[in-house]
ZAZA-949361 format. One line per field, with one value per residue: residue number from 0; residue in three letters; z, x, y of N, C-alpha, C in turn. Coordinates in Angstrom, 2 decimals. Example, Ala and Ser with C-alpha at 12.3 -4.5 7.8 and 13.67 -1.06 7.14 Angstrom:
2
k = c(0, 1);
r = c(ALA, SER);
n_pz = c(7.80, 7.08);
n_px = c(13.19, 12.85);
n_py = c(-5.69, -2.25);
ca_pz = c(7.80, 7.14);
ca_px = c(12.30, 13.67);
ca_py = c(-4.50, -1.06);
c_pz = c(7.80, 7.87);
c_px = c(13.20, 12.90);
c_py = c(-3.30, 0.03);
//
This chain:
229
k = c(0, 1, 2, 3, 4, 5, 6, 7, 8, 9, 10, 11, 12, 13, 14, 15, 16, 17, 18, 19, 20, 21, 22, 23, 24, 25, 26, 27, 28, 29, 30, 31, 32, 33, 34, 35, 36, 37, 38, 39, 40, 41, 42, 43, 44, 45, 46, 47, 48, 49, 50, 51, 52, 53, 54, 55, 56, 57, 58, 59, 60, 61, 62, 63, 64, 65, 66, 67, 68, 69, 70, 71, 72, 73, 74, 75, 76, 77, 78, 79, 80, 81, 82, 83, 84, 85, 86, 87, 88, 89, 90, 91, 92, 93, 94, 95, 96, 97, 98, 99, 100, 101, 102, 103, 104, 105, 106, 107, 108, 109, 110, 111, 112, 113, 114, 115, 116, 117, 118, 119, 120, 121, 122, 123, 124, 125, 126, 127, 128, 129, 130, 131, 132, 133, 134, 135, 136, 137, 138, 139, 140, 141, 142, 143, 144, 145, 146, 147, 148, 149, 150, 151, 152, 153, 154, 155, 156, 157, 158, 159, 160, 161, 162, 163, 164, 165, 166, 167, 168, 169, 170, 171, 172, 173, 174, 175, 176, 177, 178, 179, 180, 181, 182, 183, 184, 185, 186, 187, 188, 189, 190, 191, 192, 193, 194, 195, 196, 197, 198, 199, 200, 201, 202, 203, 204, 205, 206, 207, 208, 209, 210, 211, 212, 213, 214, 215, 216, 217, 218, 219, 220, 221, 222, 223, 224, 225, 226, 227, 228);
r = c(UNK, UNK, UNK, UNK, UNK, UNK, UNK, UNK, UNK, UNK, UNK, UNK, UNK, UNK, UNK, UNK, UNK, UNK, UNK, UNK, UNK, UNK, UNK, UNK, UNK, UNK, UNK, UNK, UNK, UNK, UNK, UNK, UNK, UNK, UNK, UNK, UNK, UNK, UNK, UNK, UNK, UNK, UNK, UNK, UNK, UNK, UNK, UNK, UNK, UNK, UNK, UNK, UNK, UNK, UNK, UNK, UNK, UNK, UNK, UNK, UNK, UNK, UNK, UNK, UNK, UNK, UNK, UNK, UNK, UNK, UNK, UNK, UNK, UNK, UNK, UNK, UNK, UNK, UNK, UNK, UNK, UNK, UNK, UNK, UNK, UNK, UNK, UNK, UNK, UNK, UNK, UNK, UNK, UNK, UNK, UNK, UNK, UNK, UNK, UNK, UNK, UNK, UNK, UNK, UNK, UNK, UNK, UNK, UNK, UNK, UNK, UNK, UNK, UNK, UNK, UNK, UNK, UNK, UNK, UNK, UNK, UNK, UNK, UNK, UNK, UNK, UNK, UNK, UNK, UNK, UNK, UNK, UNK, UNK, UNK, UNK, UNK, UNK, UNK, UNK, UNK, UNK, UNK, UNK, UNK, UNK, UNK, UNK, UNK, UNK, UNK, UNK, UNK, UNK, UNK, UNK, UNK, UNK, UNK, UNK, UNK, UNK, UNK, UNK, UNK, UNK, UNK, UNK, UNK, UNK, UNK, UNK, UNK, UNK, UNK, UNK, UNK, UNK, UNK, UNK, UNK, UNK, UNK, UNK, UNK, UNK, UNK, UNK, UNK, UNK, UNK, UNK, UNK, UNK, UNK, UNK, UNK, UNK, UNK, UNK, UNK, UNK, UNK, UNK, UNK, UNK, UNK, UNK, UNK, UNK, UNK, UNK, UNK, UNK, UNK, UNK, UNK, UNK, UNK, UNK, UNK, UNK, UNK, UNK, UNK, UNK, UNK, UNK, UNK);
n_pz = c(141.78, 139.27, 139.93, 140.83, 139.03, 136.87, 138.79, 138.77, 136.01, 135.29, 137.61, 135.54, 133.58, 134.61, 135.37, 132.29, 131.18, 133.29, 132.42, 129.76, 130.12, 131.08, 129.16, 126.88, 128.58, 128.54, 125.87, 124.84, 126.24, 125.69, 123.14, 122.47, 124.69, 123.97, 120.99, 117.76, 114.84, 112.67, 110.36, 109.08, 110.35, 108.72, 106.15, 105.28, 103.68, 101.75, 99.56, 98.07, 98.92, 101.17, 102.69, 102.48, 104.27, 106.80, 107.31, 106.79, 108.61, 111.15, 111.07, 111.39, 113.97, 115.24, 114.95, 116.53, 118.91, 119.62, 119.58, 121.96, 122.48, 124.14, 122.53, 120.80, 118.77, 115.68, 112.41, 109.20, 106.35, 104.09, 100.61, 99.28, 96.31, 94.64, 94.88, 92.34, 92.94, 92.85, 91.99, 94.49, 96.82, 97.89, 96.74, 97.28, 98.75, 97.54, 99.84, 101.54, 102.47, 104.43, 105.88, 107.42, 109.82, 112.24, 114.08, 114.56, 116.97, 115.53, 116.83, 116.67, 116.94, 118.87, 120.13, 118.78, 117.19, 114.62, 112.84, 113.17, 112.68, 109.99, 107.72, 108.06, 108.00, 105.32, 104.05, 104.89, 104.70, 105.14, 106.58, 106.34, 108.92, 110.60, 110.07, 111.32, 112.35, 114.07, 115.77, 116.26, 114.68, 111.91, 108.23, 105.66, 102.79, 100.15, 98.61, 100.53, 101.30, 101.41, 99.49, 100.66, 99.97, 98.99, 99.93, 100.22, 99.44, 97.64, 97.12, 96.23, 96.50, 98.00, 100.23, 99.21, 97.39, 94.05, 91.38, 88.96, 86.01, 85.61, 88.15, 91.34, 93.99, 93.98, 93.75, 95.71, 98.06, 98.17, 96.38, 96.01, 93.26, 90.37, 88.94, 90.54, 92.47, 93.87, 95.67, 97.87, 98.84, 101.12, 102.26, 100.38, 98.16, 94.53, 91.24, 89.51, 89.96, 88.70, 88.82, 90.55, 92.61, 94.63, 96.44, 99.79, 99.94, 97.19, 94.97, 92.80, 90.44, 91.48, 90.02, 89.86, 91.79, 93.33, 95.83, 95.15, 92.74, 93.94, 95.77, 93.77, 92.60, 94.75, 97.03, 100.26, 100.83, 102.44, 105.20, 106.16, 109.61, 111.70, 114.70, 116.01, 118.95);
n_px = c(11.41, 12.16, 14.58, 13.17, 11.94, 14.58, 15.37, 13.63, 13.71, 16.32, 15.83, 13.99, 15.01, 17.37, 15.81, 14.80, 17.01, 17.86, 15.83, 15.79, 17.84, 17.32, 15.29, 17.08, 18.44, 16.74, 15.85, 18.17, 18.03, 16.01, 17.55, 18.29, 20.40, 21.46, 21.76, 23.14, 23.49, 22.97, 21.03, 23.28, 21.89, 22.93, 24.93, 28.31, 28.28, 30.07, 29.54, 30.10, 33.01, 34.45, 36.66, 37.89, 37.59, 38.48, 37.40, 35.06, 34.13, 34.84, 32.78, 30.90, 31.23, 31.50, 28.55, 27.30, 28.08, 27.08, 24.84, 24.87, 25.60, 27.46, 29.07, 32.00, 33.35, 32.64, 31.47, 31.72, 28.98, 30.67, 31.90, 35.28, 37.59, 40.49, 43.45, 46.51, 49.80, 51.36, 53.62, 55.16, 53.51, 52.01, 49.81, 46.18, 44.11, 40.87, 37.50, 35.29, 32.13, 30.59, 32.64, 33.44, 32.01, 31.28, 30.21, 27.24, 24.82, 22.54, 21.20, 18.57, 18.04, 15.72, 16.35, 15.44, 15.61, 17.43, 19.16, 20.01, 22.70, 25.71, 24.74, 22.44, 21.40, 21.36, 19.51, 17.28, 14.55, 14.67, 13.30, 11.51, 10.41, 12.48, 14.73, 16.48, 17.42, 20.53, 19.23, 17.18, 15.00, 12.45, 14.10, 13.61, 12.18, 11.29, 8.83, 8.46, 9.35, 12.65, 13.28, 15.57, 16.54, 18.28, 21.32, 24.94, 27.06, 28.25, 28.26, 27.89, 24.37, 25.29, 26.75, 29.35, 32.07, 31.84, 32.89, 33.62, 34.82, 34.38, 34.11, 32.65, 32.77, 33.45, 35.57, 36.76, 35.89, 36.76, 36.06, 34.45, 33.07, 33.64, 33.54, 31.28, 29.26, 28.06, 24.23, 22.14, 18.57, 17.02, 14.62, 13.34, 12.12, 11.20, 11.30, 11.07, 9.68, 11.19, 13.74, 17.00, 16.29, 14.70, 16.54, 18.37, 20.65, 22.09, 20.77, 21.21, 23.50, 25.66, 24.60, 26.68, 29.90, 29.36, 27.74, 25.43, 24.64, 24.05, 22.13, 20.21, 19.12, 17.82, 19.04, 21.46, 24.40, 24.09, 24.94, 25.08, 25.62, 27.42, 27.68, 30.51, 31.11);
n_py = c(120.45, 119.77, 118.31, 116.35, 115.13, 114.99, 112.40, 110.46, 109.55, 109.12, 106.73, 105.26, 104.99, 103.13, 100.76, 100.07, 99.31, 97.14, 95.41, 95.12, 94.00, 91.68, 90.44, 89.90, 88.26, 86.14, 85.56, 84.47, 82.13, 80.31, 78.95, 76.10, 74.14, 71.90, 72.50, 71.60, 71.95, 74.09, 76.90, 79.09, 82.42, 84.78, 85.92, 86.59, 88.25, 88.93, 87.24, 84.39, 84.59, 83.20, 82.92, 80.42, 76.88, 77.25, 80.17, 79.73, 78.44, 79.76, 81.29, 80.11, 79.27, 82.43, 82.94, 80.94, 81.28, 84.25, 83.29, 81.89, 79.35, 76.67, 75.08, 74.49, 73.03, 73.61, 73.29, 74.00, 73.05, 72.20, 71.30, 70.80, 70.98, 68.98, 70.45, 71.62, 71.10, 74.13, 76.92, 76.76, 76.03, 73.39, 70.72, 70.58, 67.97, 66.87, 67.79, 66.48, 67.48, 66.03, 64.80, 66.37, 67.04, 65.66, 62.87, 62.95, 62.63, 65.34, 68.24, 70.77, 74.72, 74.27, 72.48, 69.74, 66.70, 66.63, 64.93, 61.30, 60.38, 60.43, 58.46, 58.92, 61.07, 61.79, 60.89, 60.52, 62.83, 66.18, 69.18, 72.44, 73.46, 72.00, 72.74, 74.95, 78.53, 79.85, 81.33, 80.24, 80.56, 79.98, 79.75, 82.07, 80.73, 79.41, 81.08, 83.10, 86.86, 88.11, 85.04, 83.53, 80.36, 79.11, 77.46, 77.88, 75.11, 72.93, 70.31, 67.15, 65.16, 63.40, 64.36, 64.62, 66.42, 67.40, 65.95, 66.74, 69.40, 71.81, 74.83, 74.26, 75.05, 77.99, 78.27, 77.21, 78.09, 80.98, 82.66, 86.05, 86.50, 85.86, 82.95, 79.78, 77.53, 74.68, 74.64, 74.19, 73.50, 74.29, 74.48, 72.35, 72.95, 73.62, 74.70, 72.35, 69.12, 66.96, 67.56, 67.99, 70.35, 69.89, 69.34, 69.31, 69.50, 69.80, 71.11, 72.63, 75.11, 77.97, 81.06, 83.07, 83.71, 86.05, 88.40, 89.75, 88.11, 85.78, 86.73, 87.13, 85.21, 83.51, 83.45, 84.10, 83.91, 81.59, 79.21, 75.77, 74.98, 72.63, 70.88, 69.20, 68.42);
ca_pz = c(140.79, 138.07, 140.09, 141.06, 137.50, 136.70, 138.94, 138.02, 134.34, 136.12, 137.75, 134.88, 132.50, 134.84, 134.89, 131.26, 131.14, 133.51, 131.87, 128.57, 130.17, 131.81, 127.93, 126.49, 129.02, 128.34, 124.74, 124.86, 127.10, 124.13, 122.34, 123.31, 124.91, 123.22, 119.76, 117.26, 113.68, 112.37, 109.36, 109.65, 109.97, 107.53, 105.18, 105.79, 102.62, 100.80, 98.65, 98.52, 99.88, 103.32, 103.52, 102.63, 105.00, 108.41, 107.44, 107.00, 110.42, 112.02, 111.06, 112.48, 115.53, 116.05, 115.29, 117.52, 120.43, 119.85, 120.19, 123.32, 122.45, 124.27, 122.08, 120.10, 117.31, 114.89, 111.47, 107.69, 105.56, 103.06, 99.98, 98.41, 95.41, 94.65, 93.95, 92.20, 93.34, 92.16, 92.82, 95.61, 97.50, 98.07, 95.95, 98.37, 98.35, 98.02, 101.02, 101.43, 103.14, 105.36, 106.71, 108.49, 110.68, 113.33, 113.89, 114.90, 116.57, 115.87, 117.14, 116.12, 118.21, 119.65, 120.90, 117.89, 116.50, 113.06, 112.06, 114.06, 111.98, 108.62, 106.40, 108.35, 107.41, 103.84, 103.40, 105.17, 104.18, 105.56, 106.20, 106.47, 110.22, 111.12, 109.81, 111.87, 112.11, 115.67, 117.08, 116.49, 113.88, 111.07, 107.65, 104.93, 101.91, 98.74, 98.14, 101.48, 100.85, 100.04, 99.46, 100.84, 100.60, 98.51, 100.87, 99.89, 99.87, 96.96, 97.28, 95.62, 97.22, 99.38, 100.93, 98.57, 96.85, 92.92, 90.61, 87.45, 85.67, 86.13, 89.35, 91.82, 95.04, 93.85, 93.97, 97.25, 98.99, 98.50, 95.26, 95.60, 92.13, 89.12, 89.28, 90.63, 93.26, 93.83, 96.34, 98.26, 99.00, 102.58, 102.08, 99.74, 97.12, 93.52, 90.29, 88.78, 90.60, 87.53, 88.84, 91.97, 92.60, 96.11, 97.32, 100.39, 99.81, 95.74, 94.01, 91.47, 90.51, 91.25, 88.77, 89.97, 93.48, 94.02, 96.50, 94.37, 91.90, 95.06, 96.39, 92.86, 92.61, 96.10, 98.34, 100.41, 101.64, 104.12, 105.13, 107.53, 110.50, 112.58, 115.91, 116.67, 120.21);
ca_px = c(10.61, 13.70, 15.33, 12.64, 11.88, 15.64, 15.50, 12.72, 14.21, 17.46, 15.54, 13.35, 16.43, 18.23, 14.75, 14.63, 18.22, 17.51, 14.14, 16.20, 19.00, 16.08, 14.48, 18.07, 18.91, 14.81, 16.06, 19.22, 17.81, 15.05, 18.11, 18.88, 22.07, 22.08, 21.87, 24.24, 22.83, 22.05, 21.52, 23.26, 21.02, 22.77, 26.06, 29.30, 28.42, 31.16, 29.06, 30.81, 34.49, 34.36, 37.83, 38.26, 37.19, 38.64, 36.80, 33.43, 34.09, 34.63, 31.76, 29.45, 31.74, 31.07, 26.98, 26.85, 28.67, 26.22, 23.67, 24.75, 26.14, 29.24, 29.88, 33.00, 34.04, 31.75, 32.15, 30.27, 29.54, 31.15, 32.68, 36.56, 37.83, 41.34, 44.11, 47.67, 50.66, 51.54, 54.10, 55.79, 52.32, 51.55, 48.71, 45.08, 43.69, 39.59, 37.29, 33.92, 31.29, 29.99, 33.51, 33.77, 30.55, 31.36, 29.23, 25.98, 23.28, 22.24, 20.02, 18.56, 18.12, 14.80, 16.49, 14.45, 16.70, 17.94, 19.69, 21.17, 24.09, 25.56, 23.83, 20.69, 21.49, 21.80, 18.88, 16.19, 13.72, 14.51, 11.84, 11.80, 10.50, 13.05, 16.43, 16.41, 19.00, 21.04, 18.25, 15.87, 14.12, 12.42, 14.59, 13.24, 11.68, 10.51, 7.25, 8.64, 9.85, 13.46, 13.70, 16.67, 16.58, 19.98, 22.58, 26.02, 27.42, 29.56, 28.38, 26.58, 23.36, 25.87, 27.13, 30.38, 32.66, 31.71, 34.04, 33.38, 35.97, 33.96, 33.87, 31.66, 32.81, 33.64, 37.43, 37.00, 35.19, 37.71, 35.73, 33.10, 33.08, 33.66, 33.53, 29.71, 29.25, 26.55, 23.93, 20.91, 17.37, 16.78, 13.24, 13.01, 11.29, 12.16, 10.10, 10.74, 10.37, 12.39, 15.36, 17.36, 15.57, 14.01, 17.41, 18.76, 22.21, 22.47, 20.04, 21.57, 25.07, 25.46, 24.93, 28.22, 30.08, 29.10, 27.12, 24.15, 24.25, 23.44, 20.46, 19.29, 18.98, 16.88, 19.66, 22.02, 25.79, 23.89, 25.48, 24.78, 26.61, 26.93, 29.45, 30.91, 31.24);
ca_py = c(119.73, 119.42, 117.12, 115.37, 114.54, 114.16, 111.25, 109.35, 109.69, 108.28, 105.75, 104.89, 104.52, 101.99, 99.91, 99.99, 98.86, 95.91, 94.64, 94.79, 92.55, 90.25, 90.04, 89.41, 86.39, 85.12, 85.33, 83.81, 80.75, 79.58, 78.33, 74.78, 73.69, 70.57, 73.14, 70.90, 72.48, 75.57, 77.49, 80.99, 83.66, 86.23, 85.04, 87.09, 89.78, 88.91, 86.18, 83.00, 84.23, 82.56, 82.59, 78.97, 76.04, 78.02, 80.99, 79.66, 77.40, 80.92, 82.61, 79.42, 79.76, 83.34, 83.05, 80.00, 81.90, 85.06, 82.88, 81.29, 77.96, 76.41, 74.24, 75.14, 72.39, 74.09, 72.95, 74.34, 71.85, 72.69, 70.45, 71.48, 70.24, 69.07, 71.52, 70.69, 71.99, 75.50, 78.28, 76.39, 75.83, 72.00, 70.18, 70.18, 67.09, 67.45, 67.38, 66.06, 68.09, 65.20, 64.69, 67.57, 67.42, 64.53, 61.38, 63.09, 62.87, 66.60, 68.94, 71.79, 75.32, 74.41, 70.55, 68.68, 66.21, 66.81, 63.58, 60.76, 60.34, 60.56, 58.20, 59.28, 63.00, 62.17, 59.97, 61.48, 64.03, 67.13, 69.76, 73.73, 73.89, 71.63, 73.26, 76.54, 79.60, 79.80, 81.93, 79.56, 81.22, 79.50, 80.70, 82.30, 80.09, 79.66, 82.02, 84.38, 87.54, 87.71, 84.02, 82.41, 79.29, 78.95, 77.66, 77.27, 73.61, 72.71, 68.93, 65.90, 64.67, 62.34, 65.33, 64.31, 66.92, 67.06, 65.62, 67.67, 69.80, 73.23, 74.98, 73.98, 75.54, 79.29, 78.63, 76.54, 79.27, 82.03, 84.01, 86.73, 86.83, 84.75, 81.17, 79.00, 76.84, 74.12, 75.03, 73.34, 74.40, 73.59, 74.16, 70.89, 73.45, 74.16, 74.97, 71.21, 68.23, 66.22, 67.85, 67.75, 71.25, 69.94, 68.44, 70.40, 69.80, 69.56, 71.64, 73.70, 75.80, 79.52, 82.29, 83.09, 83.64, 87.20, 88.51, 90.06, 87.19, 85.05, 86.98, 86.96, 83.81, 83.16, 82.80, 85.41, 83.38, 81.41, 78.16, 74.93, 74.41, 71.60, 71.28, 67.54, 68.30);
c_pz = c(139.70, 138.78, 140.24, 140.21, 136.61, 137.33, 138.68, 136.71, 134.95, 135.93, 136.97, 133.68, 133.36, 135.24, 133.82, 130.96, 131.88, 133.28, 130.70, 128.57, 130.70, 129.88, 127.21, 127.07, 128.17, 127.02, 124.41, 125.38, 126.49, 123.53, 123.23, 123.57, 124.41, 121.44, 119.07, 115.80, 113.99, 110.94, 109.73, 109.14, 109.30, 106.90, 105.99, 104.83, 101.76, 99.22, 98.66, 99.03, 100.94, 103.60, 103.47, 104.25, 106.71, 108.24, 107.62, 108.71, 111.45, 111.86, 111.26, 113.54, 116.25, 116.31, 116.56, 119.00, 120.77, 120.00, 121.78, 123.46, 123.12, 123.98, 121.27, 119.12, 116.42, 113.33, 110.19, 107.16, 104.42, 102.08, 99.38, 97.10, 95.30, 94.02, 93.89, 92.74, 92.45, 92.89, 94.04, 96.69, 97.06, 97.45, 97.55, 98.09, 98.60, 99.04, 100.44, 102.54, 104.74, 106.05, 107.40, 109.72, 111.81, 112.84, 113.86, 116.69, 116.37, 116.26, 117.24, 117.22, 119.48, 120.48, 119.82, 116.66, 115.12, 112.39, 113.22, 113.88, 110.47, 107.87, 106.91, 107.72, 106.01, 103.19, 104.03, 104.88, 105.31, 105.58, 106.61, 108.15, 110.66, 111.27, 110.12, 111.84, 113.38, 116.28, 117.01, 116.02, 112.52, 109.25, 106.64, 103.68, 100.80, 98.77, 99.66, 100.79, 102.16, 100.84, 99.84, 100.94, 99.87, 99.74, 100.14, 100.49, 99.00, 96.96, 96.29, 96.87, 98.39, 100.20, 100.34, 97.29, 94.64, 92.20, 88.83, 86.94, 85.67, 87.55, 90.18, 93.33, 95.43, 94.29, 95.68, 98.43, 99.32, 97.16, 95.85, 94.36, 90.80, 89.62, 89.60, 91.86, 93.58, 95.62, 96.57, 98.78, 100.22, 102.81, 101.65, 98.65, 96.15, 92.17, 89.55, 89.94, 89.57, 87.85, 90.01, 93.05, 94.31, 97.01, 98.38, 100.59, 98.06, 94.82, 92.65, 91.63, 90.61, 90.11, 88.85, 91.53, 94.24, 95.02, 96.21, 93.22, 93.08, 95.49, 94.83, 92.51, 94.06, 97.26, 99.38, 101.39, 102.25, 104.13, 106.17, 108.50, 111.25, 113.16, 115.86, 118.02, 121.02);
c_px = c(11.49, 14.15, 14.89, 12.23, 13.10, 15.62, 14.88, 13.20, 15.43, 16.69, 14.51, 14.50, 17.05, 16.80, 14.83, 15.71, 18.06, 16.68, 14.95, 17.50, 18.38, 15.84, 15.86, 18.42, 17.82, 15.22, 17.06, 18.60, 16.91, 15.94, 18.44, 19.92, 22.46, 21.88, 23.05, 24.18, 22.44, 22.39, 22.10, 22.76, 21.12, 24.33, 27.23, 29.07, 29.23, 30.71, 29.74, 32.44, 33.95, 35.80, 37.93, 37.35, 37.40, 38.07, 35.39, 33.16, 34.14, 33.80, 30.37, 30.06, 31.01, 29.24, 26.53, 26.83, 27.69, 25.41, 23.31, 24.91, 27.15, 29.57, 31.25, 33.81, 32.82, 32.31, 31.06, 30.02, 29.15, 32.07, 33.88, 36.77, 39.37, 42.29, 45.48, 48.64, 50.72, 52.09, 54.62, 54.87, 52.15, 50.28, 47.47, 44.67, 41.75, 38.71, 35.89, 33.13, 31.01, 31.20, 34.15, 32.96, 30.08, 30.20, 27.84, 25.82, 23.58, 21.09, 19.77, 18.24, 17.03, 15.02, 15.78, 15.73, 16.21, 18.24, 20.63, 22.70, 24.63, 24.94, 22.53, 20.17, 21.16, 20.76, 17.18, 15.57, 13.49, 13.76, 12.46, 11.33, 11.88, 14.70, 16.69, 17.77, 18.91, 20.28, 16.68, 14.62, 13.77, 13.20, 13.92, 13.17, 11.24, 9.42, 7.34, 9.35, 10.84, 12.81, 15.01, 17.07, 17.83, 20.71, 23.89, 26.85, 28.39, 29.84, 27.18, 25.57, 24.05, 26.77, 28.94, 30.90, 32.07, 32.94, 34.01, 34.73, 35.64, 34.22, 32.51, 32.24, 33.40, 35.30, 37.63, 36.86, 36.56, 37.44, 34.62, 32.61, 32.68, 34.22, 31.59, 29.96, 27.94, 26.02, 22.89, 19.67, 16.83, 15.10, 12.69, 12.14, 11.48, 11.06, 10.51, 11.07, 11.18, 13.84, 15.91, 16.93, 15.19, 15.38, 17.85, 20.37, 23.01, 21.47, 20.41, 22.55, 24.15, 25.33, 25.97, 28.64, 29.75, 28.02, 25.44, 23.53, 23.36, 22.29, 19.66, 18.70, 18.22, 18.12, 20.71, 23.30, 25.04, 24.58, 24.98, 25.83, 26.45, 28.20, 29.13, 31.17, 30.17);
c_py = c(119.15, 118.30, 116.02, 114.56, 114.09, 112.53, 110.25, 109.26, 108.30, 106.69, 104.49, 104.17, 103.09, 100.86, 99.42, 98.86, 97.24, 94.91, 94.48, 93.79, 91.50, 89.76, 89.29, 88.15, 85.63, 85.15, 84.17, 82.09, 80.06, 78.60, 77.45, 74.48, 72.86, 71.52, 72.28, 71.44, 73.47, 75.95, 78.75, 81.76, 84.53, 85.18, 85.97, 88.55, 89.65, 87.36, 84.99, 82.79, 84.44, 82.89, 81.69, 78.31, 76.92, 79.57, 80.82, 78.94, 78.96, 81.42, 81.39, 79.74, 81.27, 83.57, 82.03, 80.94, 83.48, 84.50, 82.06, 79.96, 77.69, 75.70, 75.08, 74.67, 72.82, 74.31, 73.54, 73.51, 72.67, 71.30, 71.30, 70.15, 70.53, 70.65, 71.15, 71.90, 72.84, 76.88, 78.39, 76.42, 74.13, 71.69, 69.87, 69.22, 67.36, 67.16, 67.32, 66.76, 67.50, 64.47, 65.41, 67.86, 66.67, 63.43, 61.81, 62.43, 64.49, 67.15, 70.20, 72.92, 75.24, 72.62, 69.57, 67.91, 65.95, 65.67, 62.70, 60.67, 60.66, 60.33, 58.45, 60.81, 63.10, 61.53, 60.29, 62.70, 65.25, 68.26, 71.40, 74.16, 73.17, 72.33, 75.02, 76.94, 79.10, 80.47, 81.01, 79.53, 80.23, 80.62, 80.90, 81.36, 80.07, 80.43, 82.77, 85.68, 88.18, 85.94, 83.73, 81.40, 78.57, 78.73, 76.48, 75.72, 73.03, 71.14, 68.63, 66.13, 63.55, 63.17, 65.22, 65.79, 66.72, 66.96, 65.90, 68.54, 71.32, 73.43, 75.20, 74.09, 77.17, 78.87, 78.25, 77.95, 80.56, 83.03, 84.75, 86.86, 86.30, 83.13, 80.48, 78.16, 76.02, 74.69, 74.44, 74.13, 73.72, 73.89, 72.99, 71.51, 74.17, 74.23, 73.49, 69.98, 67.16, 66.47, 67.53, 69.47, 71.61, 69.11, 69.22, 70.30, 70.00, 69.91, 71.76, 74.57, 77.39, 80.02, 82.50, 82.99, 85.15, 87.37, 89.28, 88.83, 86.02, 85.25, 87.08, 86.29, 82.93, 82.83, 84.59, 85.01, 82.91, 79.69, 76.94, 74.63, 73.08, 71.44, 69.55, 67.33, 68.65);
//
């Protein structure tokens, strides 16, 4: 009788096991192959240090690739601002968000195209079903609980680098800490419309670059990706 109930256990376990790698493909296969956009589903934790421009590009890389993308030029958009030489390190010259993100078209994880191209990206009214995470999930919003609809960007409304004399990309995405960074509300929803409030790339500056100041403020590191290949 023991064994006979050992094995059904057995054989009930390696069922379980195969129905939960059937549900995992059937999960995986929702997301669209043509996927070109995404927001990411959680930040890195570290509040606005990405690790500079090749850190935040790795951490769409690796959500894309958990989600089952093969694409693999996967870019943040992210804006930098110049930096002068210093300390036998070469002067950066600053980068623009919307030149990191190819020509377009994109499309988001359920195949529903996002934007054909740049000035279409930047001039169109973007909506909160449309701008999903890599699983395909609609992201959290104004009046959800948390709010996230903060996502780090560090650009004008032309997806352009700001040219101010404060900081406005947390130390070019390498502070958790002290410093600000501008940020967009990919919802399109903000307590004034007088302001840029409902923009989804140029809302409003951080409280700071930390990672509690961030979720205090409705957001939690999350960023947009978009692959050029």
């Amino acid at each position: 009788m023991k064994r006979a109930i050992l094995r059904s256990l057995v054989i009930l376990g390696t069922t379980a096991g195969v129905c939960g790698g059937i549900v995992a493909v059937q999960a995986q296969s929702q997301i669209s192959p043509n996927m070109s956009f995404f927001i990411t589903s959680v930040g890195n934790g570290q509040g606005a240090n990405l690790g500079g421009l090749a850190g935040a590009d790795a951490h769409c890389t690796a959500l894309a690739k958990a989600a089952g993308s093969t694409k693999t030029a996967w870019h943040a958009y992210l804006s930098t601002t110049a930096v002068a030489a210093a300390n036998g390190q070469p002067a950066q010259a600053p980068v623009d968000a919307r030149s990191r993100i190819g020509a377009g078209p994109w499309m988001n994880a359920k195949g529903v195209l996002v934007a054909s191209n740049v000035d279409d990206l930047h001039s169109k009214a973007l909506t909160k079903d449309l701008l999903l995470t890599e699983k395909g999930m609609t992201n959290n919003g104004m009046g959800d609980t948390p709010n996230t609809h903060d996502i780090l960007t560090g650009s004008d409304t032309a997806g352009r680098y700001l040219a101010t004399s404060g900081d406005t990309t947390c130390k070019n995405w390498t502070s958790g800490g002290e410093g600000s960074a501008m940020l967009g509300h990919f919802d399109g929803r903000g307590p004034n419309a007088n302001r840029n409030y409902t923009s989804w790339n140029s809302a409003h500056m951080s409280r700071s670059c930390s990672q509690p100041d961030l979720v205090a403020t409705g957001g939690a590191g999350q960023l947009y990706c978009f692959a050029s290949n």
